[in-house]
Structures are given as C-alpha cells and as structure tokens.
C-alpha positions as CSV (number, residue, x, y, z in Angstrom):
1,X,-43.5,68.6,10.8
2,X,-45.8,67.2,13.3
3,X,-44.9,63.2,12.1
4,X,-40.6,64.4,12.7
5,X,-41.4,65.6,16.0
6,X,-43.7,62.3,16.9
7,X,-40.9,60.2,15.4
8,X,-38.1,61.4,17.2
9,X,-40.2,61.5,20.8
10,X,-40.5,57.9,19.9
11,X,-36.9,57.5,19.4
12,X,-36.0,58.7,22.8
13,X,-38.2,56.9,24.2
14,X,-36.9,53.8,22.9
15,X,-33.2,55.0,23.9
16,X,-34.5,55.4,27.7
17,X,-36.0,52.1,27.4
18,X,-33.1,50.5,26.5
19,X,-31.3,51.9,29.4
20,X,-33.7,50.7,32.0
21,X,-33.4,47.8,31.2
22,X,-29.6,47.6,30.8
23,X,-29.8,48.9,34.6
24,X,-32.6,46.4,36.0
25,X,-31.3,43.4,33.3
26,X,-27.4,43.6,33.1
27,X,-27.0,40.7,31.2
28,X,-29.5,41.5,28.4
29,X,-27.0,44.0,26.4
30,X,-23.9,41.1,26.8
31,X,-26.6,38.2,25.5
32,X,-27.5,40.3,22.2
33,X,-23.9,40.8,21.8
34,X,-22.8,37.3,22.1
35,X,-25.3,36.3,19.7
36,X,-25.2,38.3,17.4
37,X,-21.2,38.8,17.6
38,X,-18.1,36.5,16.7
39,X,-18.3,33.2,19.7
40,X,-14.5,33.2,19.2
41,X,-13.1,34.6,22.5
42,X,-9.9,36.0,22.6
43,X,-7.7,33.2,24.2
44,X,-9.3,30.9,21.2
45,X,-6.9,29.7,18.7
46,X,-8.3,29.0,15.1
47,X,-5.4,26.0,13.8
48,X,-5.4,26.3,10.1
49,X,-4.0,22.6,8.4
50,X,-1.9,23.3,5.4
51,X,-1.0,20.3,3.3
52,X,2.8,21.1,3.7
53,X,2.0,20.9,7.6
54,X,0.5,17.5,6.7
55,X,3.0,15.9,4.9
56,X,5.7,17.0,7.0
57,X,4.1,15.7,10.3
58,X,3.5,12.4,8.7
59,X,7.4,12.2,7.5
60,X,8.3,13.1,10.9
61,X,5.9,9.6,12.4
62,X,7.1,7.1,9.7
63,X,10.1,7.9,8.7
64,X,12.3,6.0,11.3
65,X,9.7,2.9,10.2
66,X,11.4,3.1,7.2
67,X,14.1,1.1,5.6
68,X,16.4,0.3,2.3
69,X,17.0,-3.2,1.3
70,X,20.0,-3.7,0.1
71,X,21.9,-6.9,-1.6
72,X,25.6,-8.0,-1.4
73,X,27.4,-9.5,-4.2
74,X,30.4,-11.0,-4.6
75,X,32.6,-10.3,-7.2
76,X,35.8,-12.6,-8.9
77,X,36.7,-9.8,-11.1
78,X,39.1,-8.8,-8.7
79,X,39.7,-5.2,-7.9
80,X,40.5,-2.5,-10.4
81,X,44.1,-1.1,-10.0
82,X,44.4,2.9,-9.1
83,X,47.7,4.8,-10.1
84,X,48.8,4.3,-6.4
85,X,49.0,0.6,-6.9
86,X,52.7,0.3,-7.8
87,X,53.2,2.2,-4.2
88,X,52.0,-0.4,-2.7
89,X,51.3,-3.9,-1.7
90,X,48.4,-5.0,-3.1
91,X,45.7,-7.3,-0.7
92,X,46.9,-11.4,-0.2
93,X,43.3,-12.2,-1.1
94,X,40.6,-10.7,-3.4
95,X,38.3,-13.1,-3.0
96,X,35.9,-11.3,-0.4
97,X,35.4,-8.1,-2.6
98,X,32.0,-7.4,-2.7
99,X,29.6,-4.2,-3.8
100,X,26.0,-3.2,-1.9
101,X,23.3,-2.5,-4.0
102,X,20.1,-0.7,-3.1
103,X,17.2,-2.3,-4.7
104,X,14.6,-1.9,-2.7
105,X,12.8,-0.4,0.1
106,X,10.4,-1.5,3.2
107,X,9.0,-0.7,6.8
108,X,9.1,-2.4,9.7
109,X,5.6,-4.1,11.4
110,X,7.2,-5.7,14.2
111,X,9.8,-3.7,16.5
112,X,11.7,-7.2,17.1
113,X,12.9,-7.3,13.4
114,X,10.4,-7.7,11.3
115,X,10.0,-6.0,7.9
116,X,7.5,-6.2,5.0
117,X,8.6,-5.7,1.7
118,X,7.8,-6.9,-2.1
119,X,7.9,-10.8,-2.9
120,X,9.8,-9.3,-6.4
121,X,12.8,-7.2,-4.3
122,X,13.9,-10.6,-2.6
123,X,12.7,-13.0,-5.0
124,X,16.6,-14.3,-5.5
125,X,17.6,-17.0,-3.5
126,X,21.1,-17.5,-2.7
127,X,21.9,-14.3,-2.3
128,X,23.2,-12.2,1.0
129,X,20.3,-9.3,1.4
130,X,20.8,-6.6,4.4
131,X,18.7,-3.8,6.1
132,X,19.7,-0.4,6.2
133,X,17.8,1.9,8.5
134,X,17.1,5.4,9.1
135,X,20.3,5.6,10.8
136,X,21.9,4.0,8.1
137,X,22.6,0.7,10.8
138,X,22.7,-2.4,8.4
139,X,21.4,-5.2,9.8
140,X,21.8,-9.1,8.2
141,X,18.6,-10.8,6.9
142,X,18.3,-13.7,8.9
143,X,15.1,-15.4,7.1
144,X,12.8,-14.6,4.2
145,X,9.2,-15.6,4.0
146,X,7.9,-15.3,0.9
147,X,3.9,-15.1,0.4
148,X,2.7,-17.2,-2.9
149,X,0.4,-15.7,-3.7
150,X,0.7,-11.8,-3.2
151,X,3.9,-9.8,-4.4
152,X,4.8,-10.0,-0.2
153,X,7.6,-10.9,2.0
154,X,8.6,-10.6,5.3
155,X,12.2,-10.2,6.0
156,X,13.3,-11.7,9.4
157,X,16.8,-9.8,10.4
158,X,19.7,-10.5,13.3
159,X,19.7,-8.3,16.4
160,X,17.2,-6.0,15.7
161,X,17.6,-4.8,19.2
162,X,20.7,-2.9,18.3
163,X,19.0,-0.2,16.6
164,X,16.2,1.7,17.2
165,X,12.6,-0.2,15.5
166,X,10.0,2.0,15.6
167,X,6.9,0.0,13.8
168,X,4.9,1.5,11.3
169,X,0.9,2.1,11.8
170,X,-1.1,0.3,9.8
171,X,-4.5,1.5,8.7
172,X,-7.3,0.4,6.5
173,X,-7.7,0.1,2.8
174,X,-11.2,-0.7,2.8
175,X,-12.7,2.4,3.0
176,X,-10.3,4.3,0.5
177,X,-11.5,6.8,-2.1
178,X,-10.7,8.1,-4.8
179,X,-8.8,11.3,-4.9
180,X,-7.8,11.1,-1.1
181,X,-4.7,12.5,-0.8
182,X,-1.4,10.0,0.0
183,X,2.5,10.2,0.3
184,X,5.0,7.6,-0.2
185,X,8.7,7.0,0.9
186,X,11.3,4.9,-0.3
187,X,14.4,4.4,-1.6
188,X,14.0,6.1,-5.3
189,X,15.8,4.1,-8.1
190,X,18.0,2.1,-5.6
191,X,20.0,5.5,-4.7
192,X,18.3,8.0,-2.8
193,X,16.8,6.8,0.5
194,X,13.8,8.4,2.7
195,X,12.9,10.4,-1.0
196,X,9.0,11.6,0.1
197,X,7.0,12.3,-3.1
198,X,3.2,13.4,-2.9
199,X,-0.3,12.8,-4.3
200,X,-3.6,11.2,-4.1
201,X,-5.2,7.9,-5.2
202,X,-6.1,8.2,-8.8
203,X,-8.0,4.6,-9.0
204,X,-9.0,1.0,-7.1
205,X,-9.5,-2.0,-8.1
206,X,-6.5,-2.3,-11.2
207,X,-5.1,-5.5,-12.4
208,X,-1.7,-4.9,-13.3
209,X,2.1,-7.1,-13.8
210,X,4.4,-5.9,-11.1
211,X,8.1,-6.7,-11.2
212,X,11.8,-5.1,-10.6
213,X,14.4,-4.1,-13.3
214,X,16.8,-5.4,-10.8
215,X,15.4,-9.0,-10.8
216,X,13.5,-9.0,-14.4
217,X,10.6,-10.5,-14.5
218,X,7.0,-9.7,-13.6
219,X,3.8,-11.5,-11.7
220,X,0.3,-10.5,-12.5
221,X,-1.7,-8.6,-9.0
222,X,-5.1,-7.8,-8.6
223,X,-7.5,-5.3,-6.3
224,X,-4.4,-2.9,-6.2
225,X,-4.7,1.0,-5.2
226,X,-3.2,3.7,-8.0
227,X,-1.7,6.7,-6.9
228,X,-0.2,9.5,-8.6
229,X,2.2,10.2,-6.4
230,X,5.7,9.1,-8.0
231,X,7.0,5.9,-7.6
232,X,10.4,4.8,-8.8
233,X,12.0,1.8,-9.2
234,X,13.7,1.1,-5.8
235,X,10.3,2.3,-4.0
236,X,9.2,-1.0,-4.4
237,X,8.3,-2.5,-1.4
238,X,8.2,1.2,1.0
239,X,4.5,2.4,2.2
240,X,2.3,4.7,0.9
241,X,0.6,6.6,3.2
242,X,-2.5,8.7,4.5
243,X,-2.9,12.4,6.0
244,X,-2.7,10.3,9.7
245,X,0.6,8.7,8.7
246,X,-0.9,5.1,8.7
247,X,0.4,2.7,5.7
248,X,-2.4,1.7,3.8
249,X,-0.6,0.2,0.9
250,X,2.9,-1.4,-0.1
251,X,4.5,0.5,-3.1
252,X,4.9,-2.1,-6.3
253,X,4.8,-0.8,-9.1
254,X,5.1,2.0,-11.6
255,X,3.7,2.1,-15.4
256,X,6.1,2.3,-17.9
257,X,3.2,3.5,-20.6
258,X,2.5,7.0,-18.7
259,X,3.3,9.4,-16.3
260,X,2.4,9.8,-13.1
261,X,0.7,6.3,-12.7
262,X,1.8,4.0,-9.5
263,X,0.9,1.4,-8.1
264,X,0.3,-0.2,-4.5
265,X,-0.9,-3.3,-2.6
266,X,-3.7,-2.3,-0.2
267,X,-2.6,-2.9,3.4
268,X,-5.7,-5.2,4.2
269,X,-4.4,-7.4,2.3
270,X,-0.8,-7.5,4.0
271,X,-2.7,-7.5,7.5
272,X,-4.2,-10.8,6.5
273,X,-0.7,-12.2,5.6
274,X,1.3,-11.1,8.8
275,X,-2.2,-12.3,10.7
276,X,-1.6,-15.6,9.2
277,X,2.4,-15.8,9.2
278,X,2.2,-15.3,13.2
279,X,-0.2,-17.8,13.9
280,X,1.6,-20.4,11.5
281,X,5.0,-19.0,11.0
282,X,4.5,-19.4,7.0
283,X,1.9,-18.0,4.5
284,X,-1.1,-20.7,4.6
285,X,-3.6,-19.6,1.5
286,X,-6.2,-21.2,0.1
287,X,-5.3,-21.7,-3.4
288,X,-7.2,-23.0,-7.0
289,X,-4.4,-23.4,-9.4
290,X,-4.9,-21.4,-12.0
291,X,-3.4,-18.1,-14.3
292,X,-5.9,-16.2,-16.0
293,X,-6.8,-12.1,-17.3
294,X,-9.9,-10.9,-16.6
295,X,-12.5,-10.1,-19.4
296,X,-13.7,-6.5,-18.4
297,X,-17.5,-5.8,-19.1
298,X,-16.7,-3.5,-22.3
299,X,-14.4,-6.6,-23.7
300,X,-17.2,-9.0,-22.9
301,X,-19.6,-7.0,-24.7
302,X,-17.7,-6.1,-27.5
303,X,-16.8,-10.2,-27.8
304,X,-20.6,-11.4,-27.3
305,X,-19.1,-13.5,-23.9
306,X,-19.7,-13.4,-20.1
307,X,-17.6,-11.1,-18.0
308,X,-15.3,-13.1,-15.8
309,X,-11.7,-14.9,-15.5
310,X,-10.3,-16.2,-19.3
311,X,-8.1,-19.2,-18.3
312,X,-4.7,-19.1,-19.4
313,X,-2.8,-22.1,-17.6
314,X,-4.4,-25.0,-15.4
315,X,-1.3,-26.3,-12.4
316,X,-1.2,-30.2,-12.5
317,X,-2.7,-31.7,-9.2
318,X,-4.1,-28.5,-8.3
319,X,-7.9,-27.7,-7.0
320,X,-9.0,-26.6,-10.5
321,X,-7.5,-29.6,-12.3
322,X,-9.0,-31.8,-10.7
323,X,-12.5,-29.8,-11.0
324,X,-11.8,-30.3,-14.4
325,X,-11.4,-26.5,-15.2
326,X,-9.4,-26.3,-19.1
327,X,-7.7,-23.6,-20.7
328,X,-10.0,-21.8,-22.5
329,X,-12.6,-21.6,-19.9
330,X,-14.1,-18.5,-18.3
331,X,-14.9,-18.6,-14.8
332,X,-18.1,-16.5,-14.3
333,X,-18.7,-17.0,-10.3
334,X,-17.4,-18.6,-7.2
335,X,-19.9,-20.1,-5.1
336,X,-22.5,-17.7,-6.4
337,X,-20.1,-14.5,-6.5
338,X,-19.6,-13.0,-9.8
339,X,-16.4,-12.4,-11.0
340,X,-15.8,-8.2,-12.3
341,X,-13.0,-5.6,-12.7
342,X,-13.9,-5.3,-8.6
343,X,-14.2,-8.6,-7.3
344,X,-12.0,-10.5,-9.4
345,X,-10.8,-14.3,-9.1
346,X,-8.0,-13.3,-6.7
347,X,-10.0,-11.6,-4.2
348,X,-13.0,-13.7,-4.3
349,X,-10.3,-16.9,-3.6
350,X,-8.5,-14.8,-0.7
351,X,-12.2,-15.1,1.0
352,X,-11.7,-18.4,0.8
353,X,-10.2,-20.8,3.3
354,X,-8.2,-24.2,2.8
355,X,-10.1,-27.0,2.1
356,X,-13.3,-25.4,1.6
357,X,-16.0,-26.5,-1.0
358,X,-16.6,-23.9,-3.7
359,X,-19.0,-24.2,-6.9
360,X,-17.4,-23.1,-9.9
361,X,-19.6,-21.7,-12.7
362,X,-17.5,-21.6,-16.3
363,X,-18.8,-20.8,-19.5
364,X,-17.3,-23.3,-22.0
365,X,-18.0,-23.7,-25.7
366,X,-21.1,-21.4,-25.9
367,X,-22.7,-23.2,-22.9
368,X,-22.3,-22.6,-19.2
369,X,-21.7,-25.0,-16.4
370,X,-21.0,-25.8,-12.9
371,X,-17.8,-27.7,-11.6
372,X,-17.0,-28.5,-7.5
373,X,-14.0,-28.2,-6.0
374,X,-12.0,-28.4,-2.7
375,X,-9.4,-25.4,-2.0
376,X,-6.0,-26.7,-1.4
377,X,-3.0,-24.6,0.4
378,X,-1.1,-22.2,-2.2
379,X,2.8,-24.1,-2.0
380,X,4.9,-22.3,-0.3
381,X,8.5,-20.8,-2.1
C-alpha cells in the first residue's frame, strides 16, 4: 500500500514539474511536439506522381513536335467511274490524279523546318514526300539528306514558318537503363497519327535489320535501344521518349518473330549527325568499307574462334580494301578496342574520325594479325 501511495506522490510531482516548466519554458512542450509529431504543416501539399499523370504531361510537351510523313503518287489508271458519272461531265484531264500515303512518322529538331526521320521512310528517290503536322498543315519536302551510314535523314521542308514548329527536346541515351520506363508516338501502320503507346526499355546494345514494308528492303543497325512499348509499322521514324518528355531514341523497327519487341536508334547518335550536318550541310563519317555480323561470345565459344566482326563483303577502293582486310576475316580490335555484343564494329568506327590511322587486328586462317589503315569519308546518297 505504502509503494501505491509513494508511486502516485511521484506522479504528481512529475505532472507539476511539467507545468512549471511549460510556464517558465513555453517553447519546450511545442519542440517535443514537432519532433516527435508529423513536420508536414497544414498549408503543405504532398504531390503524388501517377504514371497516367506522366505520360499524359509528356504527350501534352511533344506532341505538336510531332509529325506524319506522307508520299504522293501519281496514278495513270485514271479515275474509277461512280454511278453519277453519266450525270455529268467528266474532268478534261486525268493526268494529275494522285493518292497520299502515310508511311511514316518524325519530329522536328529545328523550328525553321527541319525534321529527323528514318533513312528507310524516304529511301525512294523520285518521289514527291510531304509533312503533315499536328494541325494536319502539309508542308512540301524541299530537300532530303540522307546519313550513310545510320538508318537517318533529315527532311528539309518549304515555308516552315507557316505553321507552328515547336522543336522536340532531345536528351541523352548514354546513361539509359534497363527497365526505365519510355513512350512513343507516331503514326501507327501509316493510318492513325499522334497513336501514344507505353512501356520501358527491355534491352541495349541489339544488332538488328531495320526496314519498311512500304519500301521493302532492310539495312543491318547496331548499339540500338529495345523497348516494349508497341511499335508499328508507320512509327518508324517518330521518337520514343522518357518520363521528362525528352527524345532519346528514333523509332525503327519492330520484330516480326515476337511480341512486344521494338526497336529504336539512341538519340546520341542522331545528335552527332545533326552536329555534323550543320557544320558541313551533309553527313561527313569516317567510314572502313565493310558488311559484317558480329560473332557473340557464346557463338565464339561454341565455334572455338575469337569474338568479334565475321566479314561478309569488302567495298572496292574502300579503307579496308586496301588494308587488305578479305572476306572471311574476323576483326577482333580497332586500335586496341575489342570488338563485343557492346562495342561492336559500328560504334567503335563512329569514334573515329576521317582520315585517321587505325590498327586493325583480324584473326585469319587460325592465326591472328594486324593490318593499318586510313579512315576514308562514308559516300554520301
């Protein structure tokens, strides 16, 4: 009974303390509190990001950097008669009937009319290729410049200060990783423009054969991003995007083998190109002359070979033929870099400028040697 009473005299005491010293310290009750409590004060605001949030707010910034690319053809067929047609008078001349096709899309990295798109959309010549915007404005392609050695172009088109150019931001694909989230836009299979479609990148480094089932053919590309997110034919050439709504890679291509697999150009590599196009006013690339696959380290192994670039074709008067590189050969190393699924042959020579000196080691017949040669410029088309 005794301990009770002692423990609740204690108790009081403590309680008459504690109010002393809220009346001599006023501040010492409010500290507690704020230290111990929530540091959120009421005219805080807690901003919670949704991904829907995200990819809406990047739509909003890059859409109007968007475009379609479109191609006119002209037609001899003449026009197909409708049940009105014995009505009336049909047209003096059929020649100019012509039909606009979408096949392909782009964005716009220079507000006075200039657009990057893929080296495959606009690989016909001859033909009359047009712009359509946001807006849907259609502008006329004034010039095309074609990169040689990357699946790029630039498209050059008449008064661009008709319509409203908004350039697209362009970011970094060097620091990209896997499973960062990404959205591209484009014009899906050359009939739905500004389609958005969501998803992350799902690998680096690929090797893969790009092309358009509008033009036919296909051209082997290195270092490229994949993405998950979907990309149909008539995307080609429209940016792929991060959560900040910079481009870090040019749409190009989508596997025909599985679902959900597409493929982009990283963006550092179309920096480089525009860099170079505006200081000469063409693509200038160092270039060695050759076509090749690369031999991955499990093919290698499996094959009792080195790991590096398997030689398929040697161009006449080229860097490499007159090194004396043969088909056949596997380049191992550039000037002391080797050649993997990472750093392959392409990016190692994009390094490179023209007329540089590079050692060339090749494995040949069971035995390995070292060639020189001098970089020459890539031709232009």
């Amino acid at each position: 009974m005794k301990k009770l009473i002692t423990l609740l005299l204690v108790l009081i005491l403590i309680a008459f303390a504690w109010e002393a010293a809220s009346v001599i310290f006023p501040k010492i009750p409010s500290f507690f509190s704020k230290e111990m409590g929530s540091k959120t004060t009421p005219n805080e605001s807690v901003h919670v990001l949704k991904e829907e949030s995200v990819v809406i707010d990047v739509v909003d910034k890059v859409s109007p950097s968007v475009v379609t690319i479109g191609v006119i053809r002209k037609t001899d067929e003449g026009r197909q008669l409708s049940p009105f047609d014995v009505f009336l008078s049909p047209p003096e001349d059929n020649s100019d009937i012509s039909d606009e096709q979408y096949i392909g899309s782009g964005f716009i990295v220079q507000k006075d009319g200039f657009i990057v798109t893929n080296k495959h959309v606009v690989a016909e010549r001859g033909l009359d290729y047009v712009v359509i915007d946001y807006k849907d404005n259609h502008y006329e392609v004034e010039n095309i410049y074609r990169d040689p050695s990357n699946d790029v172009a630039i498209l050059k088109i008449k008064n661009a200060s008709s319509g409203v150019f908004k350039e697209a931001e362009l970011g970094d694909s060097s620091n990209l990783k896997v499973g960062q989230f990404v959205v591209a836009i484009g014009t899906a299979l050359g009939e739905f423009p500004s389609t958005v479609t969501t998803g992350v990148v799902s690998g680096l480094g690929r090797g893969i054969k790009a092309g358009s089932p509008f033009q036919g053919f296909v051209e082997e590309l290195d270092n490229v991003i994949q993405t998950d997110a979907a990309i149909n034919p008539g995307n080609s050439g429209g940016p792929l995007l991060n959560s900040s709504g910079q481009v870090i890679g040019v749409n190009t291509a989508v596997s025909n083998q599985g679902e959900n697999i597409g493929f982009a150009i990283p963006i550092n590599i179309i920096k480089d190109s525009i860099n170079n196009f505006n200081k000469t006013g063409k693509f200038s690339r160092a270039y060695l002359g050759v076509s090749y696959v690369i031999i991955s380290r499990q093919s290698a192994l499996l094959n009792d070979v080195p790991q590096g670039a398997f030689v398929q074709s040697v161009i006449t008067d080229s860097a490499a033929d007159e090194a004396g590189i043969q088909v056949g050969d596997i380049i191992t190393a550039i000037s002391g870099e080797k050649i993997t699924d990472e750093g392959s042959l392409a990016v190692i020579i994009s390094k490179k400028k023209i007329g540089e000196a590079i050692d060339i080691r090749i494995y040949r017949d069971g035995k390995e040697i070292t060639v020189n040669a001098k970089l020459k410029e890539a031709p232009n088309e």
